[in-house]
C-alpha positions in Angstrom: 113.3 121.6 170.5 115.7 118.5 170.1 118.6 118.4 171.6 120.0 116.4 168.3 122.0 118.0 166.0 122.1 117.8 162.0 124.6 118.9 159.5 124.0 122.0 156.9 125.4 122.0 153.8 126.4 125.0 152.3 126.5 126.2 147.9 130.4 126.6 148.8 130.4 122.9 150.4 131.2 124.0 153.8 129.4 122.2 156.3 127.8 123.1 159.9 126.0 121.4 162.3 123.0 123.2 164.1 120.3 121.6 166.2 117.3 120.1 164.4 114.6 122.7 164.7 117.2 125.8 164.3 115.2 128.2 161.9 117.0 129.8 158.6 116.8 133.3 160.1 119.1 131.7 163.1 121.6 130.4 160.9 121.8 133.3 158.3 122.2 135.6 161.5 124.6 133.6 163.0 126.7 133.6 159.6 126.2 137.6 158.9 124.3 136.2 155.7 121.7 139.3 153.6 118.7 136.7 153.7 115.3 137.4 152.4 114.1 134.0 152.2 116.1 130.3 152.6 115.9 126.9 151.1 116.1 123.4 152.4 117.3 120.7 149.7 116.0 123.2 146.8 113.0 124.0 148.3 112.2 127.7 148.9 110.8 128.7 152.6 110.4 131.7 154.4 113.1 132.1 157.0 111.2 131.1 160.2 111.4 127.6 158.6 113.4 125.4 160.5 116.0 122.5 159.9 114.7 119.4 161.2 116.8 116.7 159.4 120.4 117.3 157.1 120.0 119.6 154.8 121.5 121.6 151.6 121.1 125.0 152.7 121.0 127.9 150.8 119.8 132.1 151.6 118.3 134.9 148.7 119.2 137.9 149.7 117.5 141.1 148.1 118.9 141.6 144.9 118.5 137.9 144.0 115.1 137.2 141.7 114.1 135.0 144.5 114.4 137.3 147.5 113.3 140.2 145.1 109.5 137.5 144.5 109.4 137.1 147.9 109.6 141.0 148.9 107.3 141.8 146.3 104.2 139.2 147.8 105.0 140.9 151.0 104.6 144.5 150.1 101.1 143.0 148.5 100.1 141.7 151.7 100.9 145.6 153.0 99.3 147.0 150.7 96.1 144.2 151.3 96.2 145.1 155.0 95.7 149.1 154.3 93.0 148.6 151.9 91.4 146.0 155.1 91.9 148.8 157.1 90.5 151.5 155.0 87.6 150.2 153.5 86.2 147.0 155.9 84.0 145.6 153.5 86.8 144.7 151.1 87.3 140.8 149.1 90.6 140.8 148.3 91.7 138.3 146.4 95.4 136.3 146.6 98.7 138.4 145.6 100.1 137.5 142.0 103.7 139.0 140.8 104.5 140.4 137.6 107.5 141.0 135.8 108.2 144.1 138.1 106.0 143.9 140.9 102.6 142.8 141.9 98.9 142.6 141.6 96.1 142.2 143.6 92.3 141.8 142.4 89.6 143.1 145.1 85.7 143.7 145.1 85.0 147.4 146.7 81.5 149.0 147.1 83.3 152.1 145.7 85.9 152.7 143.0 90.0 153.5 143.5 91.5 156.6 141.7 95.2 157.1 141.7 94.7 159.9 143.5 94.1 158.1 146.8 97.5 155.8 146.0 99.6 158.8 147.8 97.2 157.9 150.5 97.4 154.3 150.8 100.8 154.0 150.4 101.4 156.3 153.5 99.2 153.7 155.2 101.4 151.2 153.7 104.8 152.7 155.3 102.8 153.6 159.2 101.7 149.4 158.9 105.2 148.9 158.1 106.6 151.2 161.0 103.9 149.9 163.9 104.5 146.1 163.2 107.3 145.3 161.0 106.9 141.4 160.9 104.3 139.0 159.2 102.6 136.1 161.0 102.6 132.8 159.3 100.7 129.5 160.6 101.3 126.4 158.3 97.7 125.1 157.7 96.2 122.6 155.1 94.0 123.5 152.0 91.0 122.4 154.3 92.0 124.2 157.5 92.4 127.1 155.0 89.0 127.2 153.7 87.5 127.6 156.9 89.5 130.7 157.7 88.7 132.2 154.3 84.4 131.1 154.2 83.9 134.8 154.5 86.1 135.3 151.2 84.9 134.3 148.1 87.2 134.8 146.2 90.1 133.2 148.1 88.0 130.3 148.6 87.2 129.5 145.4 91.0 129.4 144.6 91.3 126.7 147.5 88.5 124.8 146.0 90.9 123.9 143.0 93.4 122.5 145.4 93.6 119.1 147.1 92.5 119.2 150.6 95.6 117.8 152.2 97.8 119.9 150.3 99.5 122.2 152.9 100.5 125.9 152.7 100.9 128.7 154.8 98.6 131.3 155.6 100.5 134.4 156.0 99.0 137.6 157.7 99.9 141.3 158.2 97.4 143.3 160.1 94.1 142.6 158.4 96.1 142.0 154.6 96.0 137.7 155.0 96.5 135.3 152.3 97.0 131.4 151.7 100.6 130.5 150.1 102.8 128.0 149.0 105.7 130.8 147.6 107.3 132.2 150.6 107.1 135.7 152.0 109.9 137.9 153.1 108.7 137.9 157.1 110.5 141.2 158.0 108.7 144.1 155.9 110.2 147.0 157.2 113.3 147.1 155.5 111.2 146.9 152.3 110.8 150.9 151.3 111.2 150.7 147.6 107.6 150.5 146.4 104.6 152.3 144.5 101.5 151.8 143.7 100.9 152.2 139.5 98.0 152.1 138.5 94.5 150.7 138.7 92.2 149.0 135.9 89.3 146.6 135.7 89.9 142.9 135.2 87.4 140.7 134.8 88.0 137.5 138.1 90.3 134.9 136.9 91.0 136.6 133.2 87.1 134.8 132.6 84.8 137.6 130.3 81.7 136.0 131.9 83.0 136.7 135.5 82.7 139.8 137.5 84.5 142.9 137.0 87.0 143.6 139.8 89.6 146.2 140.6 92.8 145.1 140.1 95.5 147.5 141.9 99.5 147.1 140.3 101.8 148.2 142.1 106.1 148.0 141.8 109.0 147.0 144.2 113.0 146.7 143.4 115.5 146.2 146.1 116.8 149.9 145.7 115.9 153.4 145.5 118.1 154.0 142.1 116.8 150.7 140.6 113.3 152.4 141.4 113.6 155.5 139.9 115.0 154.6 136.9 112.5 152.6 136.4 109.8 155.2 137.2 111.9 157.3 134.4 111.0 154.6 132.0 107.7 154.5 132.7 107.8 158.3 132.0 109.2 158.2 128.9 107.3 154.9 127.9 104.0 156.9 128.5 105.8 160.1 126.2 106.1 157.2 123.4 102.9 155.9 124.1 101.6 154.5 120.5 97.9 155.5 121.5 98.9 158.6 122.6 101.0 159.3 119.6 98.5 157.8 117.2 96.3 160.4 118.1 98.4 163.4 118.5 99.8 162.8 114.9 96.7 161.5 113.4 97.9 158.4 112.8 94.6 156.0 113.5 91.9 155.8 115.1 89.3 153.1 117.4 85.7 152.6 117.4 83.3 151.4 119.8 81.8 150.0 116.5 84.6 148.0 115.8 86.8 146.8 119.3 90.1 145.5 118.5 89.8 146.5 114.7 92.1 149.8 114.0 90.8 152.2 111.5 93.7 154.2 109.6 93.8 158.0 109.1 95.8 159.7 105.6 99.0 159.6 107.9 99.0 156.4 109.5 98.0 154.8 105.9 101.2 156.7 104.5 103.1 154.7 106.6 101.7 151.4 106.3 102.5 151.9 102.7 105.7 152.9 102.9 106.6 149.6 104.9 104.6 147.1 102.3 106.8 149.2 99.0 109.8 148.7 101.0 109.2 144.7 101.8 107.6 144.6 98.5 110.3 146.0 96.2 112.7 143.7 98.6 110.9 140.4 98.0 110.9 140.8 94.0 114.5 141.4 94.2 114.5 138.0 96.0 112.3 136.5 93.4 108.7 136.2 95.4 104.9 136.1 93.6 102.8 138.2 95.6 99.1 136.7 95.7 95.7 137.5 97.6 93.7 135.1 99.0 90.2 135.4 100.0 88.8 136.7 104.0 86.1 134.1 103.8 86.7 130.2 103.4 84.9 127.3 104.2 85.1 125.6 106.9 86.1 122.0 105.1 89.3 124.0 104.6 90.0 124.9 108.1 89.4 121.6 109.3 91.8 120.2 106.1 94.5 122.8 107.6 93.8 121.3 111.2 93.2 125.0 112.6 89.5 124.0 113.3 91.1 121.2 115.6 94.1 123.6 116.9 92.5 127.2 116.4 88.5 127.0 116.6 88.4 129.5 119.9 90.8 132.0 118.3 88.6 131.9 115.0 85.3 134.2 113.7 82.9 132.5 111.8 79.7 133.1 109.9 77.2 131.1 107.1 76.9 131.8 103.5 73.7 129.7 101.9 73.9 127.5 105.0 77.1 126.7 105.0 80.0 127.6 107.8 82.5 129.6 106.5 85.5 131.6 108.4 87.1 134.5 108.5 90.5 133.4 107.8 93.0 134.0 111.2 96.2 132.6 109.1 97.0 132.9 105.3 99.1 129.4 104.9 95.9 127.3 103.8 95.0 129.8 101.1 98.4 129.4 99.5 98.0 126.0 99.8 95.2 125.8 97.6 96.9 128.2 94.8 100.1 125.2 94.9 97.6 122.4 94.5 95.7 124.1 92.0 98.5 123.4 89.2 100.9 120.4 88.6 104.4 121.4 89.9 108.0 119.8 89.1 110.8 120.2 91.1 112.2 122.7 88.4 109.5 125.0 89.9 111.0 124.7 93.3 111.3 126.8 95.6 108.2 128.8 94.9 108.2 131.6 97.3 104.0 133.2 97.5 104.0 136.1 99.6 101.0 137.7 100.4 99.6 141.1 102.4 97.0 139.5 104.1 94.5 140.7 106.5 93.6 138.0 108.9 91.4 137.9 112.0 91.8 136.5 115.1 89.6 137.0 118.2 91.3 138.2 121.6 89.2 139.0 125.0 88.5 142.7 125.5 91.0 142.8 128.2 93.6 142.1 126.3 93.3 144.6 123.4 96.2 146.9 123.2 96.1 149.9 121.2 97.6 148.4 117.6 100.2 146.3 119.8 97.1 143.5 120.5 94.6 143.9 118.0 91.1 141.1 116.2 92.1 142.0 112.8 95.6 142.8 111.5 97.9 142.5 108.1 100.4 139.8 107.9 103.2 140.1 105.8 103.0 136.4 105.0 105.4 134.5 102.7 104.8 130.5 101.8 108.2 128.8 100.5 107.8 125.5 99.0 110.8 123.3 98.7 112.0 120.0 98.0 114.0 118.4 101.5 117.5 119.2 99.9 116.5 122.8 99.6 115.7 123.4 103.0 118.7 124.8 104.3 119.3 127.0 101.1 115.7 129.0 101.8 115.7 128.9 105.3 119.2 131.1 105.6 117.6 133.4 102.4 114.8 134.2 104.6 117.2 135.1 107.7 118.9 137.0 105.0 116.0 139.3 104.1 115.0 139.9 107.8 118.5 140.7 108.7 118.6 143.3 105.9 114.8 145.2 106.8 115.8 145.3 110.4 119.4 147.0 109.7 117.0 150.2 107.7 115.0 150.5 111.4 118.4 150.0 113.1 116.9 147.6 115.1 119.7 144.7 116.8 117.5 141.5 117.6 117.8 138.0 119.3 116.7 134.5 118.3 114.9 131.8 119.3 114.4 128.7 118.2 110.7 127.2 119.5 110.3 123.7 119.4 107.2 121.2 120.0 104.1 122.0 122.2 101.9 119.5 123.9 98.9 120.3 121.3 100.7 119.4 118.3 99.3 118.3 115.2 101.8 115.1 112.9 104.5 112.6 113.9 107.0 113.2 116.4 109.7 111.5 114.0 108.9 114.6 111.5 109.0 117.5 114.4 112.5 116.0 115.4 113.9 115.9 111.9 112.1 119.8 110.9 114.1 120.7 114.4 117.0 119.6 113.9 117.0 121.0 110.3 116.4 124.5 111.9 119.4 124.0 114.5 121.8 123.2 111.9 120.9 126.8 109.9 121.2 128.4 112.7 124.6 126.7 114.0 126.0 127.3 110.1 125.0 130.6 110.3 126.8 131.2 113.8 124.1 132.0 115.7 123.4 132.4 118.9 119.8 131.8 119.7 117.8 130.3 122.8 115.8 127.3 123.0 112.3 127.9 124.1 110.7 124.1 124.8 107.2 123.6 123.8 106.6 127.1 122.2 106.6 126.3 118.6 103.4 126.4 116.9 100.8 123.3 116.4 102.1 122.4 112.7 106.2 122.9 113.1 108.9 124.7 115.3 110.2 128.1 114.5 112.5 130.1 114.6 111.8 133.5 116.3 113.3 136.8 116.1 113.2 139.4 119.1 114.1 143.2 118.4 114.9 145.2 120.6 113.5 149.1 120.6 115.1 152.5 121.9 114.1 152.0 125.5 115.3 148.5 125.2 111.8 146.6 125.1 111.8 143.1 123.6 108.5 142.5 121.0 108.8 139.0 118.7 108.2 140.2 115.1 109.8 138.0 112.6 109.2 134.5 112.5 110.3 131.9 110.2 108.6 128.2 110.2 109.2 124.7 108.9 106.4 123.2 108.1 105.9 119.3 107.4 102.6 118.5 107.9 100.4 121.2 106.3 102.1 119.5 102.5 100.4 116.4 103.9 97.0 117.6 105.2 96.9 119.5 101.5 98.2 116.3 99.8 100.2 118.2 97.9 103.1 117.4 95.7 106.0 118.0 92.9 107.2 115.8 90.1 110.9 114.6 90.6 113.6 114.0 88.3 112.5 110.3 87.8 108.6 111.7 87.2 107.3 110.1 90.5 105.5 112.4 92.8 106.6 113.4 96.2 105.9 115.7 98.9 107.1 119.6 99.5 108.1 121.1 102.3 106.3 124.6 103.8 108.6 127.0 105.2 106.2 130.0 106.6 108.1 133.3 107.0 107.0 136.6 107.9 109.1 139.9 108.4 107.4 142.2 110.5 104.6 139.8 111.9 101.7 142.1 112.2 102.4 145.1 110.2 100.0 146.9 112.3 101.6 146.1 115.4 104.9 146.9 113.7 103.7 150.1 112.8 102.7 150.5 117.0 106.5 149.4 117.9 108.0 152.0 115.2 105.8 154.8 116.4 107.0 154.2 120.2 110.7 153.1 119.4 111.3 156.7 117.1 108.4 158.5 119.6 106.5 159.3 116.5 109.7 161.5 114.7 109.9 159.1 112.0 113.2 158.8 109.4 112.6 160.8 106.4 111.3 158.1 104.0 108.9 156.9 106.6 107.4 160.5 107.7 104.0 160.9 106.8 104.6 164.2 105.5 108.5 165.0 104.7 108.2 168.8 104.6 106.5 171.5 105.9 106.1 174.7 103.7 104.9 177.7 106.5 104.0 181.6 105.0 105.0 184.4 107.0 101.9 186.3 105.4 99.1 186.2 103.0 101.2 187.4 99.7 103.4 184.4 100.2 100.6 182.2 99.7 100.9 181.7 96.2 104.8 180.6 96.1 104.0 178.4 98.8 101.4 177.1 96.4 103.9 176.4 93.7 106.6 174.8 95.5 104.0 172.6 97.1 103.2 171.1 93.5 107.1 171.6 92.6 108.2 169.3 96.1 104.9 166.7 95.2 106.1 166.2 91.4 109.5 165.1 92.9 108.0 162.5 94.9 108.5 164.2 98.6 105.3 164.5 101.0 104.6 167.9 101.6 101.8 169.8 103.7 101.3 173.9 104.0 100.1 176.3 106.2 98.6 178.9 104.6 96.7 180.3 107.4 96.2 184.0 109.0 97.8 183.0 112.0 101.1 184.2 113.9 104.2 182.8 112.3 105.4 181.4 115.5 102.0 179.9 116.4 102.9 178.0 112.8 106.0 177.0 113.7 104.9 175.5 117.1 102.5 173.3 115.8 104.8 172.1 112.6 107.1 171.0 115.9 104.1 169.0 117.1 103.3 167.2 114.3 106.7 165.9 113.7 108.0 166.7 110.6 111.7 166.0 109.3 111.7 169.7 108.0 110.1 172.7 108.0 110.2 175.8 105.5 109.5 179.5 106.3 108.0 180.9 103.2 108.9 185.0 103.2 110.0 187.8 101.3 113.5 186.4 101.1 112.5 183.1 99.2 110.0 184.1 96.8 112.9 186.5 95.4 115.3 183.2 94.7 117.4 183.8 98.5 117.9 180.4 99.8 115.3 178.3 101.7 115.9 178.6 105.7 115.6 175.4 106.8 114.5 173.9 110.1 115.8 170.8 110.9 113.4 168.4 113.2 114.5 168.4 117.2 116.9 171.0 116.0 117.1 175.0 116.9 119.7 175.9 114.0 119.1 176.8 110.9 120.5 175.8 108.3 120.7 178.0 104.5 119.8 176.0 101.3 119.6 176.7 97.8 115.8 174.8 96.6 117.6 172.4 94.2 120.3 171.5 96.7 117.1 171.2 99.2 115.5 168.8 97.0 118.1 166.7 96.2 119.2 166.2 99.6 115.8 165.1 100.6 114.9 162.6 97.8 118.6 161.0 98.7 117.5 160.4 102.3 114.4 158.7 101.1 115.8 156.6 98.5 118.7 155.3 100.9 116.2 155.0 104.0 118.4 155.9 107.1 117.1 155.3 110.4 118.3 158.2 111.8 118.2 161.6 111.3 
C-alpha cells in the first residue's frame, strides 16, 4: 500500500484525505456510515474497492434502491451456494433482480417443489451463519471463461462480452458468479428473504431453447417491509383473476386455443355491460361505430408500415394464394372507410370507433390469464382532424376517459411517451405531434411523466396508468397523435379554398384491451362487482318446495324490469343455499318463505353484509334499477 495520500470528497462537500489504496469499508467504518455498497466518481463498487487516486465518494446503505440491488444479488449467490451444495450436479445460471427480489435459472436432473423452499432456505441462513462474507477476485471476461468451461450456461453469457472487458467474479461457498453490479460482501446481516415460487422458463426468454427452472425469491431491508409484502401477495393470490374467473364462472382456457380466452354466460354479461356503458358514452360524444374485417391483405399492412414495424407480433395465412393477416391493430381498417369517400373539412373531426377484435402473437411464457392474452377486443376510436383541431379533440378524449374511470373509482397517472429508435416518418413531424401533446396536457394542468423512446412506431402518446385497490399500476387508456398513417393512406379533406390537404389521426382507446380490463376489474373489486356490473344482481333462494312457484314469478317480474336475476330452487338445506349465493358473489340475496309469498316484506341480504335489512318488493326494485342506472363503484 502507498504511503501517498488522496483526498475524498464527500455528497455534503466535506473533504478527507485517506491513503491511496484505503478500501470503502475502511472509510465508511471510520465515519460510522450504514454502507452496503460505495461509489468512486459515480461508479458503483462493492466496499472492498479501494481509493487509489481523488475521488467523489459516496456509501448506499440498506434502505437505498442501490444497497437494497446489491443485497438482493447477494442473497442469490446464497441461495446458488445451497442449491451447489445440495444437489452437485447443478448449472446455475447468473443472478438477475426483479422489481422485488431476484431470479436465478438452473438445469437440475430432478424438479424443485415449494415444499423443499422451507428447506433450502434453512441452508440459506446455516451458509449465512458458518461464513458470513463473499470472496470476490477482479478477473477479465477471458480469465472468466476459463473458470466457468464446466458451466454452460454462464459461459455462453461471457461469450457475448468483449474479452478484455473486466468484472468480478464473486463467490460464496459453492454459489459463484461473474459481475460487473456490485454485491453486498457481508451477508449475514441480510435475514429478510424467501424464496416464492418456482416455474419453467425457457434459457434466455428464447422458445427454441431449453426449459430450465427458474427459482424467485424476495429480499427488503426489514422484517415489516417483508411481511407486508407477503400480506399482499396473500391477498393478490385471493384476487387472483384466474382464480376468480373460475370460481365465478367467468371464462374459461383451452389447450385448443393458448392465449385465446373463451367467455362463459357471466363473464359475457360483463363484457357487455362495459361496451353499453362506452357505447352509450361515445354517441353522447358524437362517435360512428364501425367493424372492420379480421382478415386483410397484406398490401395493407405493408401500406400501414406494420409489416415493416410489426411482422413478428402478426399471424398470417393465404386466401387463393395470396398473404393475408389477421389484423393485430384496427387504425388501417378505418383508414380505408375515410379514403373510401371524398371528405371536406365541414366533416371534420370524424370520430370512428370500433369493438374490434385483434390478434397479436405473444410467447407462451408470457401468457397471463386475460391480463396477457393472442387475441383480445380493443375499444378503438380513430379521430380525424384538421391541424387547428388538434387540441380541441385531444382534451375531449381526456374528457371521456376521465369520466369512465371516475364510475370504477379508479385515480390514474399520465404519461406522455415520446419517439423510439424504430420509428417510422420525419423527425420534424414527431417533434411538432409532441409538442402538440405537451401543450394539452400543460393547459389541462397536468401532471404527467415523460417516458423517452416509449411512444409507438407511427406517433407519441399519451398514456394513462390506473391504479387498483391494492395499489397496482396497469396502462389502459391511451391516446395517440398520429401524422404519418394520413400520409402512408394518402388521405385527405377539401379546405375552405377547395384545395386538398392532409388530416391528422388521433388514436384513442379507453380501456385498452377490454379483456384485460375485465382481468384488472375482477382483481381490483375481488370478483364482488358494483351492482350494474354483477353478472347476476339478485339472488332469489326458497326455503322449501311450495315456494317454488312465487320464486318463479318474481324471477320473470325482477327480469321484466331489466335486473339480472338467478334462483335456487333446489331440495337442499336453506343454509347450504345461502352459502353458496355468498360464493358466487351476488349484490343481493332473497329468502323466498312463507312470510313473502303472503305480501310480508322481502328480507334482504346485503353482499359482505350479516344484517338484514326489511323491504317492501316495489321499494326493492326501485332501489336496485337506481343503482344500476347511476353505476356506483361501490356498494
Amino acid at each position: 500500500m502507498s504511503n501517498n495520500e488522496v483526498e475524498v470528497v464527500f455528497p455534503n462537500g466535506s473533504k478527507k484525505m485517506v491513503v491511496a489504496g484505503t478500501t470503502l469499508h475502511e472509510v465508511a467504518k471510520e465515519m460510522n456510515a450504514e454502507a452496503v455498497i460505495g461509489s468512486i466518481d459515480g461508479t458503483l463498487l462493492d466496499l472492498f474497492s479501494p481509493i487509489d487516486h481523488p475521488s467523489h465518494v459516496s456509501f448506499y446503505g440498506k434502505d437505498s434502491q442501490e444497497g437494497l440491488a446489491a443485497m438482493r444479488r447477494s442473497i442469490g449467490l446464497v441461495f446458488s451456494g445451497a442449491i451447489k451444495k445440495r444437489y452437485k450436479k447443478a448449472v446455475i445460471s447468473e443472478i438477475m433482480l426483479n422489481e422485488h427480489g431476484f431470479f436465478v435459472d438452473m438445469r437440475l436432473d430432478q424438479s424443485l417443489s415449494i415444499l423443499t423452499f422451507k428447506e433450502i432456505e434453512q441452508d440459506m441462513k446455516a451458509l449465512q451463519k458458518n461464513n458470513n462474507r463473499i470472496s470476490k477476485k477482479i478477473v477479465s471476461v477471458k480469465e472468466a471463461k476459463a473458470i466457468f468451461k464446466d458451466n454452460d450456461l454462464q459461459l455462453e453469457l461471457l461469450e457475448a462480452l468483449p474479452e478484455e472487458d473486466r468484472g468480478c467474479i464473486y463467490q460464496f461457498g459453492e454459489g459463484i458468479t461473474f459481475s460487473k453490479e456490485p454485491f453486498a460482501l457481508d451477508v449475514k446481516p441480510i435475514k429478510n428473504f424467501k424464496l416464492l415460487k418456482v416455474s419453467g422458463a425457457y434459457w434466455q426468454g428464447n422458445a427454441d431453447n431449453e426449459m430450465l427452472q427458474r427459482v424467485n425469491g424476495v429480499v427488503f431491508s426489514s422484517k415489516d417491509d417483508l411481511a407486508e409484502y407477503l400480506a399482499f401477495l396473500e391477498e393478490s393470490e385471493k384476487r387472483s383473476h384466474q382464480k376468480l374467473g373460475k370460481e365465478l364462472k367467468l371464462f374459461m382456457f383451452s389447450e385448443e386455443a393458448p392465449g385465446m380466452p373463451f367467455y362463459l354466460s357471466n363473464g359475457q354479461t360483463v363484457r357487455n355491460e362495459l361496451e353499453k356503458f362506452l357505447r352509450e358514452l361515445q354517441t353522447r360524444y358524437d362517435y360512428d361505430e364501425v367493424k372492420t374485417p379480421l382478415i386483410m391483405n397484406e398490401r395493407l399492412w405493408r401500406r400501414s408500415g406494420h409489416w415493416d414495424h410489426y411482422k413478428d407480433n402478426m399471424y398470417f395465412t393465404k386466401v387463393d394464394d395470396q398473404d393475408y393477416a389477421l389484423k393485430p391493430m384496427n387504425c388501417p381498417g378505418h383508414c380505408m372507410i375515410y379514403k373510401d369517400d371524398v371528405r371536406s373539412y365541414r366533416d371534420l373531426p370524424i370520430r370512428m370507433a370500433e369493438f374490434g377484435q385483434v390478434h397479436r402473437h405473444e410467447f407462451s411464457g408470457a401468457l397471463n390469464g386475460l391480463l396477457r392474452v393472442r387475441t383480445f377486443c380493443q375499444d378503438d376510436a380513430h379521430i380525424f382532424v384538421s391541424p387547428d383541431q388538434i387540441k380541441a379533440e385531444i382534451s375531449l378524449a381526456l374528457k371521456i376517459i376521465d369520466e369512465v374511470y371516475k364510475v370504477f373509482g379508479f385515480e390514474y397517472s399520465v404519461e406522455l411517451s415520446t419517439r423510439p429508435d424504430d420509428f417510422m416518418g420525419e423527425i420534424a413531424m414527431w417533434d411538432k405531434a409532441e409538442n402538440s401533446l405537451k401543450e394539452v396536457l400543460d393547459s389541462l394542468g397536468y401532471n404527467y411523466a415523460i417516458n423517452e423512446g416509449d411512444g409507438a412506431f407511427y406517433g407519441p402518446k399519451i398514456d394513462i396508468h390506473i391504479k387498483d385497490a391494492l395499489n397496482r399500476s396497469h396502462q389502459c387508456a391511451t391516446v395517440q397523435l398520429d401524422f404519418q398513417m394520413p400520409e402512408k393512406f394518402d388521405l385527405s379533406f377539401i379546405d375552405q379554398n377547395n384545395e386538398k390537404q392532409r388530416p391528422v389521426m388521433i388514436h384513442r382507446a379507453v380501456f385498452g384491451s377490454l379483456d384485460r380490463f375485465f382481468g384488472i376489474l375482477i382483481e381490483h373489486y375481488a370478483g364482488a362487482f358494483p351492482v350494474w356490473l354483477a353478472p347476476k344482481q339478485v339472488e332469489l333462494l326458497s326455503v322449501a318446495e311450495k315456494h317454488n312457484g312465487y320464486v318463479d314469478a318474481l324471477y320473470q317480474e325482477f327480469q321484466e324490469n331489466g335486473i339480472r336475476v338467478s334462483k335456487d330452487v333446489r331440495n337442499e338445506k336453506l343454509g347450504k343455499k345461502i352459502r353458496e349465493a355468498e360464493l358466487r358473489k351476488a349484490p343481493y340475496s332473497l329468502v323466498i318463505g312463507d312470510y313473502e309469498m303472503n305480501g310480508a316484506e322481502f328480507a334482504v341480504r346485503k353482499r359482505g353484509s350479516q344484517e338484514i335489512q326489511k323491504i317492501d318488493k316495489q321499494a326493492f326494485v326501485e332501489m336496485v334499477k337506481k343503482q344500476i342506472a347511476e353505476k356506483n363503484h361501490s356498494f
